[in-house]
Phi, psi and omega in degrees: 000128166305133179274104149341310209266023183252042219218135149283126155225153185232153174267119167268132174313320169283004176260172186247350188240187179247144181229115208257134162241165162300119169281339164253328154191138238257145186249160250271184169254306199054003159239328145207194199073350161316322198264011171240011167263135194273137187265070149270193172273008172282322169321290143344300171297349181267334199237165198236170118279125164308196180226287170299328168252004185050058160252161184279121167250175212239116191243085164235170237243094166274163188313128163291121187243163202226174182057080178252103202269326180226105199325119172317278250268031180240316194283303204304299200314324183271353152298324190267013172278331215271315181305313191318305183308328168292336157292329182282337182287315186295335169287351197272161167293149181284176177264152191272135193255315169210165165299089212272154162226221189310143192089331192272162174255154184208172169228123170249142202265160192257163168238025196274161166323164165065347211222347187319120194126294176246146201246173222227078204285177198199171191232136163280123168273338196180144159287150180233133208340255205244358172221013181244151166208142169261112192253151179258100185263153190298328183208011150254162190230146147324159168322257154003346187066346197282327165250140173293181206245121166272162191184154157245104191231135163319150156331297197310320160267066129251129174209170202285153151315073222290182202299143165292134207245026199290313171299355194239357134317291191286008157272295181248123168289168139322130175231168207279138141117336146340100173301124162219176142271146179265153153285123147206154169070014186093357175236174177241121212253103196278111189201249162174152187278131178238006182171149146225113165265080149083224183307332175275150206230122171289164168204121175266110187273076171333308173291350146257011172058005194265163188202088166242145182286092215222133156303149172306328200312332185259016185225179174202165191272148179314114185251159160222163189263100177222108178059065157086012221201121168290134171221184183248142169319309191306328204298315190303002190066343166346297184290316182270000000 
């Protein structure tokens, strides 16, 4: 398992950010580059399967780097600060925003062991009285695959979709230390940027302990639902 604190990190002088890689080893993509690994048998001997999103991970060496410009025990102390909150947000009921009904799309966040973390978008069918909704989800399916899968989830995991963020993306790249969600595995996975290597954005999942490697194209920032209102995890003061 990767170690936060097993980590190089450094300034490159011609960037504006700080950028981190692994020091023992590089964590998995799962989304691409899988398919440019060559299946020789060194190759092979090399590699792991992940675990919560079921990605490959790669156990190489990276290129030794210099001028580390910005303190590991600086870097750890805002991983570990950062993870508590994100356990205390992921552990929480969402807050409730209005009574939704037949028709709205929602995301419902999961508590189950292994998924604690990640939400789910979904179609309401029908409200069941004032704390139940029988929901249609978009990209779980039955056992069988043939259909999407229905469930009955409290009030408490349901919340509105939050707002589309594609302008205030093509404004702003992504920065290390960014609260955000990953897509993978049908859901979207609450976590935070813990390194960027050239395109690739590390994202540290607190609640599962994984550290992987994702194009931007899949992730967006986090929002929560608070006294009425979207906000970004950072706007609470949490984070700093």
């Amino acid at each position: 398992m990767l170690e936060l604190g097993d980590m190089l990190i450094f300034y490159l002088v011609d960037k504006s950010t700080f950028h981190v890689v692994p020091y023992s080893k590089k964590p998995c993509t799962n989304i691409r580059h899988l398919e440019d690994l060559s299946s020789s048998e060194e190759e092979e001997k090399n590699t792991e399967f992940g675990t919560s999103r079921g990605c490959k991970k790669v156990k190489t060496e990276p290129k030794a780097l210099s001028d580390t410009n910005f303190s590991k025990e600086l870097h750890q102390s805002r991983i570990d600060r950062m993870s508590k909150a994100i356990k205390e947000i992921a552990f929480k009921k969402q807050q409730i925003q209005k009574p939704f009904e037949k028709g709205d799309e929602v995301e419902v966040a999961s508590q189950e062991d292994g998924l604690i973390g990640s939400y789910y978008t979904a179609t309401i069918i029908s409200p069941i009285g004032s704390y139940l909704y029988r929901v249609k989800y978009k990209t779980l399916f039955s056992d069988d695959e043939s259909v999407p899968l229905e469930d009955v989830v409290t009030a408490s995991k349901v919340r509105a979709v939050p707002p589309d963020q594609r302008k205030i993306l093509s404004e702003n790249n992504f920065r290390l230390y960014d609260v955000v969600d990953v897509f993978a595995n049908d859901g979207w996975w609450f976590g935070f940027i813990s390194g960027i290597v050239g395109e690739e954005l590390y994202v540290y999942f607190p609640t599962t302990a994984d550290n992987i490697a994702y194009p931007p194209d899949v992730l967006r920032l986090h929002q929560e639902w608070s006294d009425g209102k979207w906000i970004f995890p950072p706007e609470q003061g949490i984070f700093n």
